[in-house]
GUNU-905195 format. One record per residue (C-alpha): residue number from 1; residue in three letters; y, z, x. Coordinates in steps of 0.25 Angstrom, whole numbers, always signed. Layout:
[NUM Ala [Y Z X]];
...
This chain:
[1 Unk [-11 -2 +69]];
[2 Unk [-9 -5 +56]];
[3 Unk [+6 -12 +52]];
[4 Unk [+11 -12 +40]];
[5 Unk [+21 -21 +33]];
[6 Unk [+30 -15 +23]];
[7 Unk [+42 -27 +16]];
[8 Unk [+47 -16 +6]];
[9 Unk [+47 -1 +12]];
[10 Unk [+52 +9 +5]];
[11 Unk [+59 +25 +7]];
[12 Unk [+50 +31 -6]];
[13 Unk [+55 +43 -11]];
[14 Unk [+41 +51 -20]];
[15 Unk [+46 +64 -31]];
[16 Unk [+34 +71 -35]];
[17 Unk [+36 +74 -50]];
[18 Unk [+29 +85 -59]];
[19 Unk [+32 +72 -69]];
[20 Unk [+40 +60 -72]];
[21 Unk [+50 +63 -84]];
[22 Unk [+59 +50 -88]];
[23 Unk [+75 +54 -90]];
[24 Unk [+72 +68 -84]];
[25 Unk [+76 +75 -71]];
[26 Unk [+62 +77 -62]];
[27 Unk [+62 +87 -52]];
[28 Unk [+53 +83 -40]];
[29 Unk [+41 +92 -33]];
[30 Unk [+40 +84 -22]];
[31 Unk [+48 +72 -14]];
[32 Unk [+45 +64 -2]];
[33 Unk [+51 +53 +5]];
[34 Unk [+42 +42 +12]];
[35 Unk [+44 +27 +19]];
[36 Unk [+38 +18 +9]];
[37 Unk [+33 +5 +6]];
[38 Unk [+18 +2 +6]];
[39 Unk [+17 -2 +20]];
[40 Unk [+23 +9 +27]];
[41 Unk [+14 +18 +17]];
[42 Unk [+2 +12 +25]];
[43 Unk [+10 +13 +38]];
[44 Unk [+11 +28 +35]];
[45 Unk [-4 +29 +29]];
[46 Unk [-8 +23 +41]];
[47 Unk [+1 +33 +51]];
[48 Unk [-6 +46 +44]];
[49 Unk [-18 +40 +47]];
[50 Unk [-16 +40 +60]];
[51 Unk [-16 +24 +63]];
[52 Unk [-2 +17 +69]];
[53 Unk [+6 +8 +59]];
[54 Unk [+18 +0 +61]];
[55 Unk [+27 +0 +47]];
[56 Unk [+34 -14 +47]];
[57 Unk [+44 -12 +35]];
[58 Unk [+60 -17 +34]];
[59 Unk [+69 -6 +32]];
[60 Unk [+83 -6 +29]];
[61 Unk [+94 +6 +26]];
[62 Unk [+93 +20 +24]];
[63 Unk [+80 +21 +17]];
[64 Unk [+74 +12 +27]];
[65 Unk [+80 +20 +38]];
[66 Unk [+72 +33 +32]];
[67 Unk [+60 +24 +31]];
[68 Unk [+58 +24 +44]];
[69 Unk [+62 +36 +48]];
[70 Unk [+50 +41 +38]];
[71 Unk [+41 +32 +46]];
[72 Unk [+45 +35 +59]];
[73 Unk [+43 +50 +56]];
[74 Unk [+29 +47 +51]];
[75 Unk [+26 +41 +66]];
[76 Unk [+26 +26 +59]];
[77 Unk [+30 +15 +68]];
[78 Unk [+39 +6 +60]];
[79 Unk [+46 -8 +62]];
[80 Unk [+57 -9 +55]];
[81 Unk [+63 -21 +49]];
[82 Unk [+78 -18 +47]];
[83 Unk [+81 -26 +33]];
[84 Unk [+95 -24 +27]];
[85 Unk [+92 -19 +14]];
[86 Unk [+89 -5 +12]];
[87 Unk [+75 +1 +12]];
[88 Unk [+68 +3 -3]];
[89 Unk [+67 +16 -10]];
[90 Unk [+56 +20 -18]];
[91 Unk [+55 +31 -28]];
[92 Unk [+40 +38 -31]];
[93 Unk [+40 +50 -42]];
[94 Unk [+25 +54 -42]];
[95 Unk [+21 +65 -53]];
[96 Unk [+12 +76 -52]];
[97 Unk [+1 +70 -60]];
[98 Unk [+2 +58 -50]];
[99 Unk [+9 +47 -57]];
[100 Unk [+19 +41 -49]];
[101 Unk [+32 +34 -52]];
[102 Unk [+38 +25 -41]];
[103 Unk [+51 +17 -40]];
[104 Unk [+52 +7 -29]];
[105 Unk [+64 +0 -26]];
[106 Unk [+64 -15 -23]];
[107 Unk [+69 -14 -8]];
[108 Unk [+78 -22 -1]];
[109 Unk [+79 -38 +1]];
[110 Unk [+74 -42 +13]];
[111 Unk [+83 -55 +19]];
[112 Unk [+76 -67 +28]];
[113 Unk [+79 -60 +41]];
[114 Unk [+73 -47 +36]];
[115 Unk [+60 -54 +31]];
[116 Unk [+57 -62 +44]];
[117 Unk [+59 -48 +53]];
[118 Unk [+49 -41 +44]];
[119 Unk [+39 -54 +47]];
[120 Unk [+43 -52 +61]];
[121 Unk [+42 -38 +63]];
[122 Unk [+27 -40 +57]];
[123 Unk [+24 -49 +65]];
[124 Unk [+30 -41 +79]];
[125 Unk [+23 -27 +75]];
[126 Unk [+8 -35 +71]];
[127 Unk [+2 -35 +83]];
[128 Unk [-6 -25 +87]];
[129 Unk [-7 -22 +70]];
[130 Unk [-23 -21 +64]];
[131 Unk [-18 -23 +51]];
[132 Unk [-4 -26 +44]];
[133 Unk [+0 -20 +33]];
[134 Unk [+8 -27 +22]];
[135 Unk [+12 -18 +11]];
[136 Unk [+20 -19 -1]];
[137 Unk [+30 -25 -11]];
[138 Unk [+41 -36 -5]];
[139 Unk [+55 -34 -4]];
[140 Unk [+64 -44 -9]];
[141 Unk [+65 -54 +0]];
[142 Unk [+52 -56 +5]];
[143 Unk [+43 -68 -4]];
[144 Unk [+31 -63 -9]];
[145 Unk [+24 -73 +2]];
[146 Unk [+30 -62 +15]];
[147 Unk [+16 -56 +14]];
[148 Unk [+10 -69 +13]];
[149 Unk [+18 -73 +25]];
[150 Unk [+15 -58 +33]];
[151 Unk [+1 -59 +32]];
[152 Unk [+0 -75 +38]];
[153 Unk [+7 -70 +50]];
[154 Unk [-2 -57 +51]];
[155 Unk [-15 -64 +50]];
[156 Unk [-8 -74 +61]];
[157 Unk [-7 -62 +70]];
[158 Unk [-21 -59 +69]];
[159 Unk [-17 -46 +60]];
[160 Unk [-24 -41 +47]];
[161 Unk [-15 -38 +36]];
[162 Unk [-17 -29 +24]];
[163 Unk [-6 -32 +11]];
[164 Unk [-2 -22 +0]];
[165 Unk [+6 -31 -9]];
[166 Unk [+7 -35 -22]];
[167 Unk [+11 -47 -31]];
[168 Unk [+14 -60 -25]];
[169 Unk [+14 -56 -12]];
[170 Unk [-1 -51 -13]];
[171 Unk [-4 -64 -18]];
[172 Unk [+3 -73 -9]];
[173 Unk [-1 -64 +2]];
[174 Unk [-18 -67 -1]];
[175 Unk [-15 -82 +3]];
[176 Unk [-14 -76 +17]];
[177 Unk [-27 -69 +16]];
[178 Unk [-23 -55 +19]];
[179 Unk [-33 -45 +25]];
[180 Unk [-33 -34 +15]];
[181 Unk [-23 -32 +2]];
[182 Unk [-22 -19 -5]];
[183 Unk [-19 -21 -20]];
[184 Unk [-18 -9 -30]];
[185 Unk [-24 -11 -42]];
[186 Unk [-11 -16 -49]];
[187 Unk [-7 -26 -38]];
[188 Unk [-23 -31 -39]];
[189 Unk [-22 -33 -52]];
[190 Unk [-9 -42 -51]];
[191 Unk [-14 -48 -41]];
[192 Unk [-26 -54 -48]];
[193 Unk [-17 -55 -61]];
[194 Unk [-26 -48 -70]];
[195 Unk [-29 -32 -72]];
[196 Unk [-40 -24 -67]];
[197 Unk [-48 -14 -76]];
[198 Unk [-58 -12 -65]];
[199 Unk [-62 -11 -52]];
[200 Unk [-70 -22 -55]];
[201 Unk [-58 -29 -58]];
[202 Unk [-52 -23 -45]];
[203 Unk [-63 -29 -38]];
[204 Unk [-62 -43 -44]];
[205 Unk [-45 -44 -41]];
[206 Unk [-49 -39 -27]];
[207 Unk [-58 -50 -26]];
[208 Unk [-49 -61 -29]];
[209 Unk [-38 -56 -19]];
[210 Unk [-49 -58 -10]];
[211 Unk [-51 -71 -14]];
[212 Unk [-36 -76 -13]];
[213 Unk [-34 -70 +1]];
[214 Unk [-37 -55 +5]];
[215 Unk [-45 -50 +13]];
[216 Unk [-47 -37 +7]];
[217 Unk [-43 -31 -6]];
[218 Unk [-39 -16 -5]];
[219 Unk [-36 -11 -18]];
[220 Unk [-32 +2 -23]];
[221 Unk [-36 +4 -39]];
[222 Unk [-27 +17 -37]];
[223 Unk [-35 +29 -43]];
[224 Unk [-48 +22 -44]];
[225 Unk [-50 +19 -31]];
[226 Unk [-48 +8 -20]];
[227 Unk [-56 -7 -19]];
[228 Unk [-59 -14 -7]];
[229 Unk [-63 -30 -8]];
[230 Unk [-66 -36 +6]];
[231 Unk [-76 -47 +11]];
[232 Unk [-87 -35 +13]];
[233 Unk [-87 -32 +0]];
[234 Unk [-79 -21 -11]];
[235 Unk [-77 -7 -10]];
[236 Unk [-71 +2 -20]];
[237 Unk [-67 +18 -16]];
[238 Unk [-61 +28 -23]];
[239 Unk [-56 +43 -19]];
[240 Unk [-56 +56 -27]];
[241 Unk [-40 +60 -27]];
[242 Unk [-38 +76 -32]];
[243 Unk [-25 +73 -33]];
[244 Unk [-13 +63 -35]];
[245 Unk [+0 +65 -29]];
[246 Unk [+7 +51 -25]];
[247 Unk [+0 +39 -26]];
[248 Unk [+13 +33 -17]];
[249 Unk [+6 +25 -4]];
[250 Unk [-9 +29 -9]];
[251 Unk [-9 +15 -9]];
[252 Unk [-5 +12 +4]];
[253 Unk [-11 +25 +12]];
[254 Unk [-26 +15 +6]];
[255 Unk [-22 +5 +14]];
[256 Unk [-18 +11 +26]];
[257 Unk [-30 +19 +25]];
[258 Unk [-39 +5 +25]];
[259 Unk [-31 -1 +34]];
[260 Unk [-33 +10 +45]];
[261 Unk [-49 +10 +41]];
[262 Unk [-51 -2 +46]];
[263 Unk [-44 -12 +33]];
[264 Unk [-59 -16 +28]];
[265 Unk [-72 -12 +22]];
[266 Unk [-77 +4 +14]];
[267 Unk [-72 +12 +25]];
[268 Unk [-59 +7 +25]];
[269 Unk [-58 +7 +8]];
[270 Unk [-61 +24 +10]];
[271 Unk [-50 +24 +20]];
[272 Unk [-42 +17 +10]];
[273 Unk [-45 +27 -3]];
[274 Unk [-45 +40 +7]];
[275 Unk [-31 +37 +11]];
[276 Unk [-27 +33 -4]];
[277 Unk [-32 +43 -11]];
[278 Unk [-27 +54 +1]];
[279 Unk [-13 +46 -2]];
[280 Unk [-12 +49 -19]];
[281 Unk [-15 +64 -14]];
[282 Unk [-2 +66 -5]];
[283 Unk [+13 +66 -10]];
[284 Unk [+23 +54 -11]];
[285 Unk [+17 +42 -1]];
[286 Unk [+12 +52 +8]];
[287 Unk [+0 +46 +16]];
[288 Unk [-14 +52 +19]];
[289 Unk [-17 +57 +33]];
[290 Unk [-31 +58 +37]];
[291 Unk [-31 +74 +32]];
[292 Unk [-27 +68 +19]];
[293 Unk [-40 +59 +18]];
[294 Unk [-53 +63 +10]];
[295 Unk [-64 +53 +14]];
[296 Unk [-73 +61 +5]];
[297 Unk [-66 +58 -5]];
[298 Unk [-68 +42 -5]];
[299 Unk [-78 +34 -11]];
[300 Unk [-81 +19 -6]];
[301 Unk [-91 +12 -13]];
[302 Unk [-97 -3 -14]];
[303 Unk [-102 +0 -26]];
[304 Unk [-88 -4 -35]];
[305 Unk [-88 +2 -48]];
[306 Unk [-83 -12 -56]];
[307 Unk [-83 -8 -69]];
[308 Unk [-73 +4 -66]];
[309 Unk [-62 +4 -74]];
[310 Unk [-48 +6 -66]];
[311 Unk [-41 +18 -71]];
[312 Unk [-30 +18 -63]];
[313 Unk [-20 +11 -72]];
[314 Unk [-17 -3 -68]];
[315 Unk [-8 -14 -76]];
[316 Unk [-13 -20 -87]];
[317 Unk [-26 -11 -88]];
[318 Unk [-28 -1 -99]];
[319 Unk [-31 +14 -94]];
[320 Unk [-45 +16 -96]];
C-alpha cells in the first residue's frame, strides 16, 4: 500500500485551447475537472495501476467537498483532515501544440490544531504502508521544517518515505535522510543553486542531494527523459512520445509508477518513464492505466549520455 501525503490539494479545473490569446475571448475544445495536488495525482496513478493507496490530504469547503467526491468515485481511499479554510482551486489552459499555462492558487492557512491532526492522521494511517508519499508545495501555516519533521516520524515507524518538494523544504527535509526525492529539472537546479546545461550537470546536482541526505534522486529532465542516482549506480531513460497533450500530473504518474516497481534500481526507472511518458499523451491530469503503457517504447541505459545538452528549457540556460 502506498500512502500519500498531500499539505495543499487542489480542485483543478484543465481547458484544452487551439491557442492562448492575451485580452481576447478563447473558446475551449475540451474541459475536465480533477482532485489535485501532487500527492493525490500519485494516489490516483497508483489506483489505475491497480495498487491500493490511501490520500491523506486536508480539505475544507466546497471544493474540498468535490475533492473527495472525485476521489471517492475513482475507488481512492481518503482520509480527510477537516481544516477551516477552503480547498485550493487551480486553473490549467493546455494548448494544442502542448504548451501549458497553469494558475495555482495559494490555498488556505492551515491553524496549530489543523497542523497537528494532519501529523496525526499520518501517523494513524502508516501502518501497514510500503512507502509514504510526500508530495508538494506547503500551505501557509506549515514551516518549511513539517517535511523535515514527517519524514523523522516515518523513518521512526519503520516506513520508507518518497518527498516531491521544492525549496527549503527539500533542503531542510535531506537532513532527515529521505529514501528517495523526485526533483524536476528546475527544482534540482535550485536546489544545488547553480543551472544545468547537461545531463551531466543533472548527474553532478543529483549527486550532491545524495550527499546531504537522500537516498535516491529521481529526476524528471521533462522531455529529455528521467535520471536515476542510487547507491547501485546511475541510470538515465527516456521514452518516444507521438504526442503531447497535458503534461499536468506526468510528473507525478513517474513517481507513482517507481513507487509500485518496487522504488529502486532500472526496472523501476522504466516503470517511471512508461507511466510518464503515457501521462503527457492523455488530457488534463488524467493518469495512465496499464493499456495506456508502452514498454517498447522505453529506453534504460547505464551508459549516461554526459555531454547531452538539455533542451528542455530550464532557467537560466540558453535554448540550444
Amino acid at each position: 500500500m502506498i500512502l500519500t501525503v498531500t499539505p495543499n490539494p487542489s480542485l483543478d479545473r484543465t481547458y484544452e485551447v487551439p491557442s492562448l490569446d492575451r485580452g481576447e475571448v478563447v473558446r475551449a475544445t475540451g474541459e475536465r475537472v480533477d482532485p489535485g495536488g501532487k500527492g493525490v495525482n500519485v494516489s490516483r496513478a497508483v489506483t489505475a495501476a491497480g495498487q491500493r493507496t490511501v490520500a491523506v490530504l486536508p480539505l475544507g469547503g466546497a471544493p474540498g467537498a468535490l475533492v473527495a467526491e472525485l476521489l471517492d468515485a475513482q475507488g481512492i481511499e481518503v482520509a480527510p483532515v477537516p481544516i477551516t479554510g477552503p480547498t485550493r482551486s487551480n486553473i490549467a489552459l493546455a494548448e494544442a501544440d502542448g504548451v501549458l499555462t497553469k494558475i495555482n492558487a495559494p490555498g488556505p492557512e492551515l491553524s496549530p490544531a489543523e497542523r497537528e491532526l494532519l501529523l496525526e492522521t499520518v501517523r494513524r494511517q502508516s501502518p501497514g504502508a510500503d512507502w509514504i508519499a510526500c508530495c508538494g508545495s506547503l500551505p501557509r501555516g506549515l514551516a518549511p521544517s513539517w517535511y523535515a519533521d514527517l519524514v523523522a516520524r516515518a523513518h521512526a515507524a519503520g516506513v520508507r518515505i518518497a518527498l516531491d518538494t521544492s525549496g527549503p523544504a527539500l533542503l531542510r527535509a535531506l537532513r532527515e535522510r529521505p529514501d528517495v526525492v523526485k526533483p524536476n529539472a528546475e527544482e534540482l537546479a535550485e536546489a544545488v543553486g547553480r543551472p544545468l546545461a547537461t545531463v551531466g550537470d543533472a548527474v553532478k546536482a543529483a549527486e550532491e542531494l545524495r550527499e546531504r541526505g537522500a537516498g535516491s534522486v529521481l529526476a524528471s529532465l521533462g522531455a529529455d527523459g528521467q535520471l536515476l542516482v542510487d547507491d547501485a549506480g546511475t541510470w538515465f531513460g527516456t521514452a518516444r512520445v507521438d504526442a503531447v497533450r497535458s503534461n499536468v500530473g506526468a510528473g507525478d504518474s513517474a513517481l507513482a509508477g517507481f513507487l509500485v516497481a518496487g522504488g529502486s534500481g532500472p526496472g523501476a526507472l522504466a516503470s517511471a518513464v512508461a507511466h510518464g511518458a503515457a501521462a503527457v499523451q492523455l488530457p488534463g491530469s488524467v493518469m495512465p492505466t496499464p493499456q495506456d503503457l508502452d514498454p517498447a517504447a522505453v529506453t534504460v541505459t547505464a551508459e549516461v549520455p554526459l555531454d547531452r545538452v538539455l533542451v528542455d528549457r530550464i532557467p537560466g540556460v540558453p535554448a540550444a
